[in-house]
PDB file of N, CA, C and O in Angstrom:
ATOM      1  N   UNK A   1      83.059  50.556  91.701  1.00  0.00           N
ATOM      2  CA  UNK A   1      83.511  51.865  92.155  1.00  0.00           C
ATOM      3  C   UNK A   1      82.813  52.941  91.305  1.00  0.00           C
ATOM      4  O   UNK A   1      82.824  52.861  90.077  1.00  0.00           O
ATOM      5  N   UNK A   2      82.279  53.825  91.880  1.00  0.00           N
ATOM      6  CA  UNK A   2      81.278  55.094  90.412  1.00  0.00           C
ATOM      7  C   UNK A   2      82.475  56.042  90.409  1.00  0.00           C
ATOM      8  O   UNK A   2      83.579  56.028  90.953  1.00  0.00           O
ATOM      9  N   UNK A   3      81.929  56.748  89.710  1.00  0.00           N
ATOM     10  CA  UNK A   3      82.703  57.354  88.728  1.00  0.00           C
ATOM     11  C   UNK A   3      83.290  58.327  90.000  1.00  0.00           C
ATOM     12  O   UNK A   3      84.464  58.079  90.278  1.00  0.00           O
ATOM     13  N   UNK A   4      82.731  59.257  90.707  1.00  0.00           N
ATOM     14  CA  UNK A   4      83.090  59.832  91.902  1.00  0.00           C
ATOM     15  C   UNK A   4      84.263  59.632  92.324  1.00  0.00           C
ATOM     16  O   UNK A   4      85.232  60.376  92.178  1.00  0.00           O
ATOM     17  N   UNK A   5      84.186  58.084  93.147  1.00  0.00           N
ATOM     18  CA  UNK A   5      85.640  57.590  93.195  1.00  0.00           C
ATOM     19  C   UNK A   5      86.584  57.501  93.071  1.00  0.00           C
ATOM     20  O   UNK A   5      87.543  57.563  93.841  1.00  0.00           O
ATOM     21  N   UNK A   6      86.393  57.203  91.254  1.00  0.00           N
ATOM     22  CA  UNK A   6      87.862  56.919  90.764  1.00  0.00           C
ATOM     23  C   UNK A   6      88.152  58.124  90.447  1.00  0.00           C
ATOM     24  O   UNK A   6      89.241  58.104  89.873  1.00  0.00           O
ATOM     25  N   UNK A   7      87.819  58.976  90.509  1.00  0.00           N
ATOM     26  CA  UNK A   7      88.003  60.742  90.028  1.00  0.00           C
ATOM     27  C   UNK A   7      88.521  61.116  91.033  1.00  0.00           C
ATOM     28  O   UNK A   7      89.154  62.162  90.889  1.00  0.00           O
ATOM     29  N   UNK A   8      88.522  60.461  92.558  1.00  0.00           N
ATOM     30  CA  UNK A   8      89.012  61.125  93.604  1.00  0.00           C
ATOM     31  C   UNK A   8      90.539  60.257  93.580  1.00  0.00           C
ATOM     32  O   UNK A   8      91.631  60.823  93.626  1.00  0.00           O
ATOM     33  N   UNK A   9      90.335  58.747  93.497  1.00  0.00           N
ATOM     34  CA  UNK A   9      91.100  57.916  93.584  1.00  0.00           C
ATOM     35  C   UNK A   9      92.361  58.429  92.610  1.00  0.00           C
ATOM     36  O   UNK A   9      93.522  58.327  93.005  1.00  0.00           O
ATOM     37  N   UNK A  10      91.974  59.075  91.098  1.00  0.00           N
ATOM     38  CA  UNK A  10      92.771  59.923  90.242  1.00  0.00           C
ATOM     39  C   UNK A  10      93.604  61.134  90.944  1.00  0.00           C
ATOM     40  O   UNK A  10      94.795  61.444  90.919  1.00  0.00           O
ATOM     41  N   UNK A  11      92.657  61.586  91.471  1.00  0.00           N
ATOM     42  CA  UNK A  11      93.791  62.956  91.978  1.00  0.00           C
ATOM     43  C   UNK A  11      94.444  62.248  92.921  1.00  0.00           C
ATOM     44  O   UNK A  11      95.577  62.712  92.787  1.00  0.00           O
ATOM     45  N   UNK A  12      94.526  61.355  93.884  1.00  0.00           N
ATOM     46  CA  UNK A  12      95.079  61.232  94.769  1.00  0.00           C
ATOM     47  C   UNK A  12      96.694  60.632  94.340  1.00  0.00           C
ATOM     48  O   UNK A  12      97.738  60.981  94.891  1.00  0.00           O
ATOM     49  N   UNK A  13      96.539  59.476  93.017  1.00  0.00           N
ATOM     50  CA  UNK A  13      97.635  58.960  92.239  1.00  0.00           C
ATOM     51  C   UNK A  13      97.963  59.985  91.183  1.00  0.00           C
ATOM     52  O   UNK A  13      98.612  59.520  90.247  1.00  0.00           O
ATOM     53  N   UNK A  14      97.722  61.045  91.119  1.00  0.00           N
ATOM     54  CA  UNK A  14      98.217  62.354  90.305  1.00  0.00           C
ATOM     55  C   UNK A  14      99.505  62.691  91.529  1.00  0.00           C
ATOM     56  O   UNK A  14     100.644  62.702  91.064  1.00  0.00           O
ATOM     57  N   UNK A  15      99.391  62.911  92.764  1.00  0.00           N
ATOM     58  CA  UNK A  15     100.567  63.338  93.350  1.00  0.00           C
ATOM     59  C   UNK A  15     101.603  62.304  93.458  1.00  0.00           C
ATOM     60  O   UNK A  15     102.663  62.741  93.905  1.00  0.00           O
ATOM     61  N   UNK A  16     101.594  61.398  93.251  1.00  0.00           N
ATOM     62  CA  UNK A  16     102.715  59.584  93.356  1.00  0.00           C
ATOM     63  C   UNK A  16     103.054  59.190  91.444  1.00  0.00           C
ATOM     64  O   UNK A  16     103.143  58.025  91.058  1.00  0.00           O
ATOM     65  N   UNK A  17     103.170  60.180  90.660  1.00  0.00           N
ATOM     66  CA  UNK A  17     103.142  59.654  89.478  1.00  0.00           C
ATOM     67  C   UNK A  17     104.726  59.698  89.072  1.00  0.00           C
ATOM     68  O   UNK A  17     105.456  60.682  89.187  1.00  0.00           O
ATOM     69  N   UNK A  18     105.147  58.218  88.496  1.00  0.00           N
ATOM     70  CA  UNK A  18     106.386  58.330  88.515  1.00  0.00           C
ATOM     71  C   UNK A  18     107.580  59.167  88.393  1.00  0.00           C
ATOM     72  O   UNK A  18     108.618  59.197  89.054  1.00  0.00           O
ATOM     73  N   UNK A  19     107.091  59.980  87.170  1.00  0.00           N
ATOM     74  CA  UNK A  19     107.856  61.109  87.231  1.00  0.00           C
ATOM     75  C   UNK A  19     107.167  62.282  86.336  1.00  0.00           C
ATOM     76  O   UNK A  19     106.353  61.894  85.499  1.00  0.00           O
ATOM     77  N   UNK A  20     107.391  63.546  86.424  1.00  0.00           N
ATOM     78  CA  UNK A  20     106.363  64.870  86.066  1.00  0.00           C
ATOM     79  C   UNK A  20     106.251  64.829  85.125  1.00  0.00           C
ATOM     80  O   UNK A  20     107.152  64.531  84.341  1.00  0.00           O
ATOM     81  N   UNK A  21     105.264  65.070  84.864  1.00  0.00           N
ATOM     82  CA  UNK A  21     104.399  65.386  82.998  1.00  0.00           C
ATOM     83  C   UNK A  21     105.134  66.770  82.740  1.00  0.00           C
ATOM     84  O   UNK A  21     105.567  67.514  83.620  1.00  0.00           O
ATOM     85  N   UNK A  22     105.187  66.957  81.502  1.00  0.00           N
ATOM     86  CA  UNK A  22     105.583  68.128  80.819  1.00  0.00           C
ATOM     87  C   UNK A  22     104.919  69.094  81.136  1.00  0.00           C
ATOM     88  O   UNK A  22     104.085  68.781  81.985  1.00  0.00           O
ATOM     89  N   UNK A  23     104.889  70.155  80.850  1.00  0.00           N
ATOM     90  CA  UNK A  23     104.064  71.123  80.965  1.00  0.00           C
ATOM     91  C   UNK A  23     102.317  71.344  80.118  1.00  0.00           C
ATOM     92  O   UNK A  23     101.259  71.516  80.724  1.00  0.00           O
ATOM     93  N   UNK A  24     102.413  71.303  79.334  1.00  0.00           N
ATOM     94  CA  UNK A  24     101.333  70.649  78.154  1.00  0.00           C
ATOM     95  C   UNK A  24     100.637  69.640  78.892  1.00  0.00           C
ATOM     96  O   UNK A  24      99.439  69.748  78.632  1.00  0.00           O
ATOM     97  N   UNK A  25     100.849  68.725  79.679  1.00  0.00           N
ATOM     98  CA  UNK A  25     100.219  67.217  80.127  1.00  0.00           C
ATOM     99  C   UNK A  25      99.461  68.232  81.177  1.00  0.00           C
ATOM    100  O   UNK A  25      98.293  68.617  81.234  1.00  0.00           O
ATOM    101  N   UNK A  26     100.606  68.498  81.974  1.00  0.00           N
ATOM    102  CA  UNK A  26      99.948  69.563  83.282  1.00  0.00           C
ATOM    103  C   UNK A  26      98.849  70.488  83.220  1.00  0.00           C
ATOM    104  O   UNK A  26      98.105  70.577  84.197  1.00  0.00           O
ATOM    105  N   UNK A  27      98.614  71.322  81.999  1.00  0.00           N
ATOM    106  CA  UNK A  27      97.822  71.988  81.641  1.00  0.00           C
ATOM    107  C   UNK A  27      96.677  71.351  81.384  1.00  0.00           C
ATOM    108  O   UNK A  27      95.665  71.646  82.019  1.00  0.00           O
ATOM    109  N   UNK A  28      96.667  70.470  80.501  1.00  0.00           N
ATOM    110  CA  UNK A  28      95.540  69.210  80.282  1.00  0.00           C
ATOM    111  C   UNK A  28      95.102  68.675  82.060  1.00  0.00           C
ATOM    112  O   UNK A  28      94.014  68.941  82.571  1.00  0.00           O
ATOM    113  N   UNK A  29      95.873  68.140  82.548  1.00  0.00           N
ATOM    114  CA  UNK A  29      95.376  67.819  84.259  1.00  0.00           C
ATOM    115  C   UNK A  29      94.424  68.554  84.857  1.00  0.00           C
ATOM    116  O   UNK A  29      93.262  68.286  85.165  1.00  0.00           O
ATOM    117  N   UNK A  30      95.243  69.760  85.008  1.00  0.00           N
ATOM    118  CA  UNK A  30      94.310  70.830  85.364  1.00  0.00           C
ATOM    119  C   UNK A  30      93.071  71.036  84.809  1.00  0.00           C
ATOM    120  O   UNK A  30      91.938  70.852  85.253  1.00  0.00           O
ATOM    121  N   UNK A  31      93.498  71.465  83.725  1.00  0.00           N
ATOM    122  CA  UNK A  31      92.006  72.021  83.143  1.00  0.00           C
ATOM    123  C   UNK A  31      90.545  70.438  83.554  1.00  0.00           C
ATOM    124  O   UNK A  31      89.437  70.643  84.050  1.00  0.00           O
ATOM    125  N   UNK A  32      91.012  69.295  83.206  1.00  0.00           N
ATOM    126  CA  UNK A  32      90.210  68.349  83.140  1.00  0.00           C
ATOM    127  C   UNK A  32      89.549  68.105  85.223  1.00  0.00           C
ATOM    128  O   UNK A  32      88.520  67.780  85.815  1.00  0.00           O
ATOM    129  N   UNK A  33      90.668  68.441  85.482  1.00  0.00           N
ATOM    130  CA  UNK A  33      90.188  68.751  87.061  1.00  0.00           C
ATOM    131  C   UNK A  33      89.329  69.668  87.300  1.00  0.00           C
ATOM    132  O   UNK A  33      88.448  69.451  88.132  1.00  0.00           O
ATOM    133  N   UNK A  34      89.388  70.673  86.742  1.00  0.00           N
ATOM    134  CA  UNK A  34      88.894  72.149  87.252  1.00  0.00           C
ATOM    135  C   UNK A  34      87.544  71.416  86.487  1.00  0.00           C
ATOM    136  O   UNK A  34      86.538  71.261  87.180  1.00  0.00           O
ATOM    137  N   UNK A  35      87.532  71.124  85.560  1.00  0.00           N
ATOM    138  CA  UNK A  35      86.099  71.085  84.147  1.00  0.00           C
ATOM    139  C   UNK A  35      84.971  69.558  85.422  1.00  0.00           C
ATOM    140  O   UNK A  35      83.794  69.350  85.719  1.00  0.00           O
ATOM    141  N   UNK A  36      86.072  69.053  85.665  1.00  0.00           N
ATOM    142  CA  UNK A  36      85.346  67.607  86.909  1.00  0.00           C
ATOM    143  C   UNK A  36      85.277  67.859  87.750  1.00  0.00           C
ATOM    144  O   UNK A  36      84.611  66.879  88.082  1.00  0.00           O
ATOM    145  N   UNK A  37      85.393  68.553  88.881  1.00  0.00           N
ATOM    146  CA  UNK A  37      85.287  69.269  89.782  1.00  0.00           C
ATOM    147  C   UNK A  37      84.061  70.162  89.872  1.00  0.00           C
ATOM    148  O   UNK A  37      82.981  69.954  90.426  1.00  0.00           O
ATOM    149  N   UNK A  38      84.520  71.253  89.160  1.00  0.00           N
ATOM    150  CA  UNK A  38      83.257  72.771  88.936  1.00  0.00           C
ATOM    151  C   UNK A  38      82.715  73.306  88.160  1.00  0.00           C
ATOM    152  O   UNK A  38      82.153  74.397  88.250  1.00  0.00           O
ATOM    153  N   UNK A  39      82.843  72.297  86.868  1.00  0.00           N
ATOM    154  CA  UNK A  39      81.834  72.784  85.315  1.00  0.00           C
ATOM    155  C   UNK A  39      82.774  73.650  84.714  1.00  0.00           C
ATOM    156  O   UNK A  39      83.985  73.587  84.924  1.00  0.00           O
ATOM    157  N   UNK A  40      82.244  74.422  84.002  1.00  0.00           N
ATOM    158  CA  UNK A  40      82.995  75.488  83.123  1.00  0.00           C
ATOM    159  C   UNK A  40      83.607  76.764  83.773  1.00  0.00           C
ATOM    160  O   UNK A  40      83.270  77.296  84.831  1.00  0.00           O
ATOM    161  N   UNK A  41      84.579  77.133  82.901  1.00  0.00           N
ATOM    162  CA  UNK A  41      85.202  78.345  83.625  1.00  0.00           C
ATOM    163  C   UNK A  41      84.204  79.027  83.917  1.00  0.00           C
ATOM    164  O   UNK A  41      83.108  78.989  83.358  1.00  0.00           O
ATOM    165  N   UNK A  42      84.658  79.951  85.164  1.00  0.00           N
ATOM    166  CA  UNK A  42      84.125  80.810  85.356  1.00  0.00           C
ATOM    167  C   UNK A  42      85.183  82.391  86.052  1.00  0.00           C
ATOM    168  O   UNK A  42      86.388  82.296  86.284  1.00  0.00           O
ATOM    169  N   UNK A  43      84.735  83.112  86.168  1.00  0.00           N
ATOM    170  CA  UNK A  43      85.721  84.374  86.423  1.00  0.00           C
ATOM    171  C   UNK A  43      86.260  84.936  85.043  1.00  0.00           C
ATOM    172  O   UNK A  43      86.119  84.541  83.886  1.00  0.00           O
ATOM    173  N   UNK A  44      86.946  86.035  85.622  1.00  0.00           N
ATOM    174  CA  UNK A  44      87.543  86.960  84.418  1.00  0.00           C
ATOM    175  C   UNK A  44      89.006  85.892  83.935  1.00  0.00           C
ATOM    176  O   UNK A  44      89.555  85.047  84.642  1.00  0.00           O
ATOM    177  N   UNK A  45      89.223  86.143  83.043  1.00  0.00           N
ATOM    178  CA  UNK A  45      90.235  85.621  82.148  1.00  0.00           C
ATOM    179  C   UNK A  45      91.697  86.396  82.859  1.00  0.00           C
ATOM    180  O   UNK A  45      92.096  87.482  82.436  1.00  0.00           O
ATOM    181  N   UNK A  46      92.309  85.734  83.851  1.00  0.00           N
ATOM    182  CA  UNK A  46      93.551  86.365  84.073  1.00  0.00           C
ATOM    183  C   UNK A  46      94.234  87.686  83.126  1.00  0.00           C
ATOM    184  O   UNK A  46      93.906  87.816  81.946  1.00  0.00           O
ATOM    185  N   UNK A  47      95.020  88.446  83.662  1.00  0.00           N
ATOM    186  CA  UNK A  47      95.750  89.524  82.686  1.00  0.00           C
ATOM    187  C   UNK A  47      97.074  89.256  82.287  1.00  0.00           C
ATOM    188  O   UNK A  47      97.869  88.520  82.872  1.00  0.00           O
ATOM    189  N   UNK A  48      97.219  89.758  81.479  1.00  0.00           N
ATOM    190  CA  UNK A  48      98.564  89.318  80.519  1.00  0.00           C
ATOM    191  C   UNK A  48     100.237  89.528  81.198  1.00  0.00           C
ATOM    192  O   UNK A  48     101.333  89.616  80.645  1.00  0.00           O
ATOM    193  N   UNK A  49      99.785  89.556  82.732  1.00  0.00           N
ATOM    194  CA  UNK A  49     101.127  89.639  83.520  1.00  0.00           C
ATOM    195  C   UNK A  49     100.866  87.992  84.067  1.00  0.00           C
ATOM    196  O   UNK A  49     101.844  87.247  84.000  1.00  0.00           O
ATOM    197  N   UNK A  50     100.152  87.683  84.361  1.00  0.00           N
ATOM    198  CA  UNK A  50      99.702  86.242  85.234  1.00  0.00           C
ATOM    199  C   UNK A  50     100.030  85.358  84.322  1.00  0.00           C
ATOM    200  O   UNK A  50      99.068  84.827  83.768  1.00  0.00           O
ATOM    201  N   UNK A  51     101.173  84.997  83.953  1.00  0.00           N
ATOM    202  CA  UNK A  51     101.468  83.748  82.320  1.00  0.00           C
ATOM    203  C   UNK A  51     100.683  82.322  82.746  1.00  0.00           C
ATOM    204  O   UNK A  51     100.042  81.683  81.911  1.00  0.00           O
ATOM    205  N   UNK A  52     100.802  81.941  84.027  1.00  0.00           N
ATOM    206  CA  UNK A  52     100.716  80.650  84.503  1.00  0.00           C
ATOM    207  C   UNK A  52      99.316  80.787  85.569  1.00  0.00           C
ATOM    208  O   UNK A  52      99.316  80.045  86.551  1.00  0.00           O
ATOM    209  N   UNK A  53      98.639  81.330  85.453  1.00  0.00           N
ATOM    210  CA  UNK A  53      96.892  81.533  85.749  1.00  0.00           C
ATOM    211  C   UNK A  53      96.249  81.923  84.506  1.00  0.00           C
ATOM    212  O   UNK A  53      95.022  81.878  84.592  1.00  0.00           O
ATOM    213  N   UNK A  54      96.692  82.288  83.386  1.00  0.00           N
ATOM    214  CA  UNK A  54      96.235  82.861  82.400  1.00  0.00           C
ATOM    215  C   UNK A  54      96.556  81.372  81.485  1.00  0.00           C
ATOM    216  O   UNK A  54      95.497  81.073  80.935  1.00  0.00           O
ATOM    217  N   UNK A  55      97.209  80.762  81.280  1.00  0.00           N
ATOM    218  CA  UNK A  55      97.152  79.595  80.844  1.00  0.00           C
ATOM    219  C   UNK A  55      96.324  78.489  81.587  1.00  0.00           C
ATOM    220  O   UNK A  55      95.779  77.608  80.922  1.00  0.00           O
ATOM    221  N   UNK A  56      96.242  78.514  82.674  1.00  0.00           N
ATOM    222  CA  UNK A  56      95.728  77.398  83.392  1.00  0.00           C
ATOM    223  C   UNK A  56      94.364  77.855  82.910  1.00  0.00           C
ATOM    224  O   UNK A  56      93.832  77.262  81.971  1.00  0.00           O
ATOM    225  N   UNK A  57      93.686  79.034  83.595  1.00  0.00           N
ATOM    226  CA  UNK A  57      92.278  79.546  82.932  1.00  0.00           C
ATOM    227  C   UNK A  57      91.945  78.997  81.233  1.00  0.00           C
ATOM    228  O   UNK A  57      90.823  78.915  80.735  1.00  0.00           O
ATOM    229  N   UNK A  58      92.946  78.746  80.717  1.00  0.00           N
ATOM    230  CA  UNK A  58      92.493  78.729  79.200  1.00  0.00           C
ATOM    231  C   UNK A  58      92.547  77.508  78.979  1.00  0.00           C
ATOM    232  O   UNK A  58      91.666  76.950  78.325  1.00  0.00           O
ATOM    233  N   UNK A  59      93.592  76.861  79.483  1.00  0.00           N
ATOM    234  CA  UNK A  59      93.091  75.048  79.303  1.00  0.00           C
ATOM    235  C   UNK A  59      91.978  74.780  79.866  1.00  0.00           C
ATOM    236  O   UNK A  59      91.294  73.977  79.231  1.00  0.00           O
ATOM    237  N   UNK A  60      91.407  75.270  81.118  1.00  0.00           N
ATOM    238  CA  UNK A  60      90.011  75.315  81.766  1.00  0.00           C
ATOM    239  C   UNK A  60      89.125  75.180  81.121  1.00  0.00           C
ATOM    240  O   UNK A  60      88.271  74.294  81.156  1.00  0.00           O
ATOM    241  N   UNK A  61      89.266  76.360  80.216  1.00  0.00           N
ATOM    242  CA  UNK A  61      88.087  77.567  79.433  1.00  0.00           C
ATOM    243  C   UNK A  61      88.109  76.487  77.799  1.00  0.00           C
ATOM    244  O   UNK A  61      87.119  76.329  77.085  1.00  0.00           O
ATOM    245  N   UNK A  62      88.968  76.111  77.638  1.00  0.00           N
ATOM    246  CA  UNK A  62      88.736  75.059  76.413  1.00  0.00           C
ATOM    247  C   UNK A  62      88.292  73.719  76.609  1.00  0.00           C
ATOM    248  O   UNK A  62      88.644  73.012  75.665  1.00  0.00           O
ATOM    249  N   UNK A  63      87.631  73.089  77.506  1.00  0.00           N
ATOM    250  CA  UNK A  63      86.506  72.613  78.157  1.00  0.00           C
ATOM    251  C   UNK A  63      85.103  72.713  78.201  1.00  0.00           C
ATOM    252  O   UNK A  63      84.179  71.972  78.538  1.00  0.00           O
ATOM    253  N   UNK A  64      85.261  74.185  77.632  1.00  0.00           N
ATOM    254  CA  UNK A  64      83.784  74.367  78.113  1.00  0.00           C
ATOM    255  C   UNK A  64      82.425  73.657  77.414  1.00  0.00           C
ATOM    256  O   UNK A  64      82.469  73.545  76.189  1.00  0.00           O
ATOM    257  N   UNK A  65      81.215  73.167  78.111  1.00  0.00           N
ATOM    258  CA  UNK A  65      80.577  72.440  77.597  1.00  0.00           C
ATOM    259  C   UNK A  65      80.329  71.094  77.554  1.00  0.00           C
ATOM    260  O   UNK A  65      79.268  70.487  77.409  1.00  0.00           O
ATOM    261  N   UNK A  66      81.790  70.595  77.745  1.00  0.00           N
ATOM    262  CA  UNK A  66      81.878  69.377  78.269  1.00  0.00           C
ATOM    263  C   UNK A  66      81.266  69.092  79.718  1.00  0.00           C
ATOM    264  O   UNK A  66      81.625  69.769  80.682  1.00  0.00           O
ATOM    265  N   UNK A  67      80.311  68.046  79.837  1.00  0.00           N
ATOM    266  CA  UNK A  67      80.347  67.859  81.039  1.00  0.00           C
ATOM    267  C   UNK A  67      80.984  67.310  82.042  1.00  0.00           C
ATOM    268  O   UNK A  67      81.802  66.515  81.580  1.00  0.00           O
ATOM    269  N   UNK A  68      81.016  67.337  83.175  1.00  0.00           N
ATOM    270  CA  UNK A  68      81.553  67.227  84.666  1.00  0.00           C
ATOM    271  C   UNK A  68      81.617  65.512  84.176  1.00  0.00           C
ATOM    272  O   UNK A  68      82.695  64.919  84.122  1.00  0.00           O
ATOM    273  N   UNK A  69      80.939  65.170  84.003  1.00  0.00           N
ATOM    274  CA  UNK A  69      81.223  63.390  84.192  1.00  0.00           C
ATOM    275  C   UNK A  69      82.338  62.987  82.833  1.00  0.00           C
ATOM    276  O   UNK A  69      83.169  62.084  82.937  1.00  0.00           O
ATOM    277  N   UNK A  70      82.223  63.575  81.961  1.00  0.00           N
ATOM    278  CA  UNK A  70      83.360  63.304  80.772  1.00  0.00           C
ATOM    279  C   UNK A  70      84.206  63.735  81.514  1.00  0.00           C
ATOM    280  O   UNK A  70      84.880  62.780  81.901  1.00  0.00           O
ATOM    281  N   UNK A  71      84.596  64.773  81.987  1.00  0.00           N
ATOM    282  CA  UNK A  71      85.391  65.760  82.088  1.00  0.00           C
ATOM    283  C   UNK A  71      86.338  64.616  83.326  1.00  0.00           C
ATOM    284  O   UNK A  71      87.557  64.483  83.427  1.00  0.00           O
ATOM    285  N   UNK A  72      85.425  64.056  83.986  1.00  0.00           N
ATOM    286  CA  UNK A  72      86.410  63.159  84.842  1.00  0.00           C
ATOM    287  C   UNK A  72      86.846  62.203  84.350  1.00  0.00           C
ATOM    288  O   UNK A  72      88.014  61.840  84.488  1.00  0.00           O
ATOM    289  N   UNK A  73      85.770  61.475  83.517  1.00  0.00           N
ATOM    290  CA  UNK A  73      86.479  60.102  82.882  1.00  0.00           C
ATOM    291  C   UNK A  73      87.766  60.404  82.167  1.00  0.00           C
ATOM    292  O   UNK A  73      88.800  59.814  82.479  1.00  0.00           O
ATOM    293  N   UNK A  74      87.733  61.168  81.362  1.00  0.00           N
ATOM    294  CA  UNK A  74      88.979  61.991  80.719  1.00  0.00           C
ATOM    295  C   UNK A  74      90.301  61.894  81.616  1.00  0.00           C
ATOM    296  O   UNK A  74      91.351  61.431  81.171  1.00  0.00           O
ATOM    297  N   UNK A  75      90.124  62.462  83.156  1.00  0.00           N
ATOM    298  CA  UNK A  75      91.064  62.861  84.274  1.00  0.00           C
ATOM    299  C   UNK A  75      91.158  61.288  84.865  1.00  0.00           C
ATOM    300  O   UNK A  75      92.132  61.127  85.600  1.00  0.00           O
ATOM    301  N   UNK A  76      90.615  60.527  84.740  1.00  0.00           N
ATOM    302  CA  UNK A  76      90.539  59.720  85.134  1.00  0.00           C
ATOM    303  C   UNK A  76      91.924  58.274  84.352  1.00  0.00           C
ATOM    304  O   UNK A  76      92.745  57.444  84.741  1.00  0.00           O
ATOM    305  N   UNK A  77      91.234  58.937  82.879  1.00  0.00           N
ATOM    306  CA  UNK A  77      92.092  57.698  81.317  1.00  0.00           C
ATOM    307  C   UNK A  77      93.415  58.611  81.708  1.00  0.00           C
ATOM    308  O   UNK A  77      94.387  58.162  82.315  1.00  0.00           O
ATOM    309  N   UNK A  78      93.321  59.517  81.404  1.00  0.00           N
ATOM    310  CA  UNK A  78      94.834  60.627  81.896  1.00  0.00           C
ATOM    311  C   UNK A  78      95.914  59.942  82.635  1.00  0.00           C
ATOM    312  O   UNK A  78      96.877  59.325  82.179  1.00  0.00           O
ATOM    313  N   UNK A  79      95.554  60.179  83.942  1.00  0.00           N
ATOM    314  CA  UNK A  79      96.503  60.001  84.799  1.00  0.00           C
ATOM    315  C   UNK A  79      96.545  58.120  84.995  1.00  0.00           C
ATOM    316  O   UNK A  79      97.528  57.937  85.713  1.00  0.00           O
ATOM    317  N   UNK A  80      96.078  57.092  84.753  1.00  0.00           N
ATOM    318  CA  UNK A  80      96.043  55.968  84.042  1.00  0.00           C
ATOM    319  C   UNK A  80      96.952  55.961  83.336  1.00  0.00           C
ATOM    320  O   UNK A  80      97.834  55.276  83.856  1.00  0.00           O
ATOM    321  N   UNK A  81      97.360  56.493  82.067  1.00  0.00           N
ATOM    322  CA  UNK A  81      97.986  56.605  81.252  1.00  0.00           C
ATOM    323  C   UNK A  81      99.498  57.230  81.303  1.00  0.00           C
ATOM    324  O   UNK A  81     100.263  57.202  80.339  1.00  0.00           O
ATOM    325  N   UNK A  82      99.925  58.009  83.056  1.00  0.00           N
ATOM    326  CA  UNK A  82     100.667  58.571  83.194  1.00  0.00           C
ATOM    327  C   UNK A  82     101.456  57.653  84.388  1.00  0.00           C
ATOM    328  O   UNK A  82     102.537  57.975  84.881  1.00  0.00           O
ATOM    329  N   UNK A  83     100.740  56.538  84.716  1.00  0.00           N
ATOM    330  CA  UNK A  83     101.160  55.794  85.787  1.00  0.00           C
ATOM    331  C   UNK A  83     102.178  54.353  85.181  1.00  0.00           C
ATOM    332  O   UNK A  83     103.156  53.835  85.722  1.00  0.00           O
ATOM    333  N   UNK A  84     101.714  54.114  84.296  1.00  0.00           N
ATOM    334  CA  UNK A  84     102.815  53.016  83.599  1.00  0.00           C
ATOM    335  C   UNK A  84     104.246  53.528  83.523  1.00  0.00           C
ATOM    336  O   UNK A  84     105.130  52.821  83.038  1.00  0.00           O
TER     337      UNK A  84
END
């Protein structure tokens, strides 16, 4: 299976996961999605009314550099790790 796959195969067992990650886990999800998906942030940095786009942007944005193929394997060990 390449890496593609199981990155898709990941998000798909991200919505069936026994029960919800904390908030912190969630933020990590995201960001490692967004970073495997579409590279590094990009856009303006949400404004200080947006709490929960302005965080998501910054778990994003602390990614940066990493590449797209880490960035999945990562999303990949993640939600693995959230399925036991």
């Amino acid at each position: 299976m390449t890496l593609q796959a199981q990155f898709e195969q990941a998000q798909a067992d991200s919505k069936n996961l026994p029960e919800r990650p904390d908030n912190m886990t969630l933020l990590k999800i995201y960001g490692l999605y967004k970073q495997g998906s579409s590279g590094d942030a990009t856009g303006d940095r949400p404004g200080m009314t947006d709490f929960v786009g302005r965080a998501k942007w910054d778990a994003w944005n602390e990614l940066k550099g990493s590449t797209q193929e880490a960035a999945q394997q990562q999303y990949i060990d993640l939600i693995e790790s959230l399925k036991d």
